[in-house]
C-alpha positions as CSV (number, residue, x, y, z in Angstrom):
1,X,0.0,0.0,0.0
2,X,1.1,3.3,-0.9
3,X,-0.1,6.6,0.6
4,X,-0.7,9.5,-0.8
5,X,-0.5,12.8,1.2
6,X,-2.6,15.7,0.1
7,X,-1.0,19.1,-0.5
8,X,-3.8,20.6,1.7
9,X,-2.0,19.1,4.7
10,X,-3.9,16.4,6.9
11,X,-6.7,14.4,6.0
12,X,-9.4,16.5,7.6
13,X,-8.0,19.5,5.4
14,X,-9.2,17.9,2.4
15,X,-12.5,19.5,0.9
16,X,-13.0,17.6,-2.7
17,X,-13.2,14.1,-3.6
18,X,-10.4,12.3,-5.5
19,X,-12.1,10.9,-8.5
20,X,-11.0,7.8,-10.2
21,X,-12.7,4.7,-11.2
22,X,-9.9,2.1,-9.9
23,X,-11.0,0.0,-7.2
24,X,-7.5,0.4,-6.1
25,X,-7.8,3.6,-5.0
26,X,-9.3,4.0,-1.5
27,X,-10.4,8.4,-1.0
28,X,-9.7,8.1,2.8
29,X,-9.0,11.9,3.2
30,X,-12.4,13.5,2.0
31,X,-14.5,10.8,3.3
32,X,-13.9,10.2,6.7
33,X,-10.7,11.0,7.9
34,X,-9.3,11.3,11.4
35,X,-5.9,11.7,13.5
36,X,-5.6,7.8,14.4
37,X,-6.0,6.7,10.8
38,X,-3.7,9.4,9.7
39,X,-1.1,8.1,12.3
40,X,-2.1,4.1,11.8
41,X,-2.2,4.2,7.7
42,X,0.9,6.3,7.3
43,X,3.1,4.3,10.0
44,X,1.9,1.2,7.9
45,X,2.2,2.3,4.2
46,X,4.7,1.1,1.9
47,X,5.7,4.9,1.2
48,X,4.5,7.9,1.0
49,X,3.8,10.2,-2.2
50,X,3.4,13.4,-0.7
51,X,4.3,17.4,-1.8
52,X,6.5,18.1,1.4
53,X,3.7,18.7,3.7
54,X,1.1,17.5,6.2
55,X,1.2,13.7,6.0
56,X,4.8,13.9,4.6
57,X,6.0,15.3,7.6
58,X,4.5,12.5,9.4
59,X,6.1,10.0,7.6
60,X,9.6,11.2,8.0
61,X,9.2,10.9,11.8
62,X,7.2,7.8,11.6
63,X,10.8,6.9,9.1
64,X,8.1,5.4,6.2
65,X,10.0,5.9,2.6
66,X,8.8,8.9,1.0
67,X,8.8,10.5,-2.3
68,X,8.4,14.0,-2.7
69,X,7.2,15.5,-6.0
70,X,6.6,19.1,-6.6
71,X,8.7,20.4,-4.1
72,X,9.9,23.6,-3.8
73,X,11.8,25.4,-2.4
74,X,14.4,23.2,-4.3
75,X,17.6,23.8,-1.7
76,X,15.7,22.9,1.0
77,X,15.3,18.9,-0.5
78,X,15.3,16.6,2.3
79,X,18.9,14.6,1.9
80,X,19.5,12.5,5.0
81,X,17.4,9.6,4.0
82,X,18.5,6.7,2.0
83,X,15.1,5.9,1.1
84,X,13.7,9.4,0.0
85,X,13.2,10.3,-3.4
86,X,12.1,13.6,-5.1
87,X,11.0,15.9,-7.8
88,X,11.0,19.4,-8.0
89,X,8.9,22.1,-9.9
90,X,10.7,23.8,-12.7
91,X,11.4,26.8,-12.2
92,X,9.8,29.5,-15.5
93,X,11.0,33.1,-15.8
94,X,7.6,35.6,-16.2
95,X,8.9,37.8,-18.6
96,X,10.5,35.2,-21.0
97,X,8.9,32.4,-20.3
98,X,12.3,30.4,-20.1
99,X,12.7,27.6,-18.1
100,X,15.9,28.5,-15.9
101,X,18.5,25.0,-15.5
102,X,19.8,23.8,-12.2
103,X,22.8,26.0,-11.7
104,X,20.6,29.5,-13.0
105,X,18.1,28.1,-9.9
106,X,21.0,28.7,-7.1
107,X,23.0,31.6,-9.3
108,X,19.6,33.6,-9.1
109,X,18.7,33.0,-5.5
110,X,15.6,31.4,-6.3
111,X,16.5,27.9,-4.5
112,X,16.3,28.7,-0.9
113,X,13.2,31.0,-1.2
114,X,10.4,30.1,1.4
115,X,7.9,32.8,0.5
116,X,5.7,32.6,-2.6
117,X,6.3,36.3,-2.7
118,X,10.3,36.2,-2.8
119,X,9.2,34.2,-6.2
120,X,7.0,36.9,-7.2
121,X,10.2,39.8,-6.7
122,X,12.0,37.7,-8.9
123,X,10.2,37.2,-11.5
124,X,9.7,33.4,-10.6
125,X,6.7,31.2,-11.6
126,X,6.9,27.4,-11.5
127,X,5.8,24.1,-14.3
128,X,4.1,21.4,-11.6
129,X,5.1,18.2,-12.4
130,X,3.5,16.2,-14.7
131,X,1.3,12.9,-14.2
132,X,4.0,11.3,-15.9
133,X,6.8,12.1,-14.2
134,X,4.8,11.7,-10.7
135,X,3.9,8.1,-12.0
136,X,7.2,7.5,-12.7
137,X,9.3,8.4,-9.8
138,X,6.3,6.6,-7.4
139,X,7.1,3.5,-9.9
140,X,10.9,3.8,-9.1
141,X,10.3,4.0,-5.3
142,X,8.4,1.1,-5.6
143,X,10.6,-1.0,-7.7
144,X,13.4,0.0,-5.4
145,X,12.0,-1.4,-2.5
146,X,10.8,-4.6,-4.0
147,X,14.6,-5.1,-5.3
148,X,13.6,-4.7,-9.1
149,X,14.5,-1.4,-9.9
150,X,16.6,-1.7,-12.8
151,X,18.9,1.5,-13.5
152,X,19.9,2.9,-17.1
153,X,23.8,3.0,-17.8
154,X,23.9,7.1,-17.5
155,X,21.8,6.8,-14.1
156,X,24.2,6.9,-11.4
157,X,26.7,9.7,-13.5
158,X,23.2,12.4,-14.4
159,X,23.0,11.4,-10.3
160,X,26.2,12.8,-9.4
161,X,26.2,15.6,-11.6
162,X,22.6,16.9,-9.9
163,X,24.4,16.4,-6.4
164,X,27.5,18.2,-7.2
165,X,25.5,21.2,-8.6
166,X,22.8,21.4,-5.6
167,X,24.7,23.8,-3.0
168,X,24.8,20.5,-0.2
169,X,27.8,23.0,1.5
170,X,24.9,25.6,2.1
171,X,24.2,26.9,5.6
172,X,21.2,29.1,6.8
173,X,21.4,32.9,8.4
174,X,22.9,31.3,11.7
175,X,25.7,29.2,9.8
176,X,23.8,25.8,10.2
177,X,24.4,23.5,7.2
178,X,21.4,22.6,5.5
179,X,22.5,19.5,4.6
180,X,24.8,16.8,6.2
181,X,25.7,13.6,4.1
182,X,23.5,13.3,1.3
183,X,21.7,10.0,1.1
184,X,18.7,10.5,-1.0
185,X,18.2,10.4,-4.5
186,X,16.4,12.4,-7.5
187,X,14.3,10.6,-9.5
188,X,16.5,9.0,-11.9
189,X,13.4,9.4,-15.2
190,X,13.1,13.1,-15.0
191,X,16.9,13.6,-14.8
192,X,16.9,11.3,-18.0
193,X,14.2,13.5,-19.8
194,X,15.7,16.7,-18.8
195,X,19.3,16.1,-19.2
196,X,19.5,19.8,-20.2
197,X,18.6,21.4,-17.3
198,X,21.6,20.1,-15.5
199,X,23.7,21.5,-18.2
């Protein structure tokens, strides 16, 4: 069983139904949610698919794998867990309508920002991630964790050229690192289909 955290936050947050027709899918947060089952269904999931908040949070501290899609802001990736994975936004200049790579994220101090109006002064908007590439990096988590993930020849370099651009030596306002050792991984299909935004 995988969960899936709303971006709303906690289960009773959620307002609208999640229509599908597979019988697979269970809509536990708009029908009749409540603070055990949050706690009992996300200590007991497989992993979580979440956006960074309310039942993603949970799962870190209840240490459930997680994968993380959407996420922003993109220097603030949680890195300490071997069994994390992510996507982020990308990241769209207004005024061009250019989609800014990796390095142009940190060199334009649009990586750390925490306010959606910081994003607004610079001129910032964001591309969500598709159904694709959410499907995708859930699949990977999965496949990792049932020992069948099979990994494409240029996985593990377009891995290390991600990490050594992400600012992992970056320290907050106080001088506290952000990151320690980095453990987690980005999902390995979206770095294949945007090999240029790591250029």
């Amino acid at each position: 069983m995988s969960l899936t955290a709303s971006p709303s936050g906690p289960g009773d947050a959620v307002r609208e139904e999640f229509k599908t027709s597979n019988p697979m899918i269970i809509d536990y947060a708009s029908r009749e949610p409540s603070d055990f089952m949050d706690i009992y269904l996300t200590a007991n999931c497989e992993f979580c698919i979440t956006s960074g908040t309310g039942l993603g949070d949970l799962s870190g501290i209840l240490r459930r794998p997680r994968v993380e899609v959407n996420f922003t802001p993109l220097g603030l990736l949680n890195t300490y867990k071997s069994d994390f994975l992510c996507t982020t936004k990308m990241h769209v200049l207004k005024d061009s309508q250019n989609i800014l790579s990796l390095s142009e994220i940190f060199s334009k101090d649009a990586g750390f920002c925490d306010q959606s109006s910081i994003y607004e002064e610079k001129g910032v908007d964001f591309i969500e991630n598709t159904p694709e590439e959410i499907r995708d990096v859930a699949i990977e988590m999965a496949e990792r964790l049932a020992g069948t993930w099979q990994a494409h020849p240029d996985d593990e370099a377009l891995q290390q050229l991600f990490w050594k651009i992400f600012p992992t030596d970056a320290v907050n306002a106080n001088g506290v690192p952000y990151h320690g050792e980095i453990r987690s991984r980005y999902g390995a299909d979206f770095l294949r289909n945007n090999k240029e935004w790591l250029s």
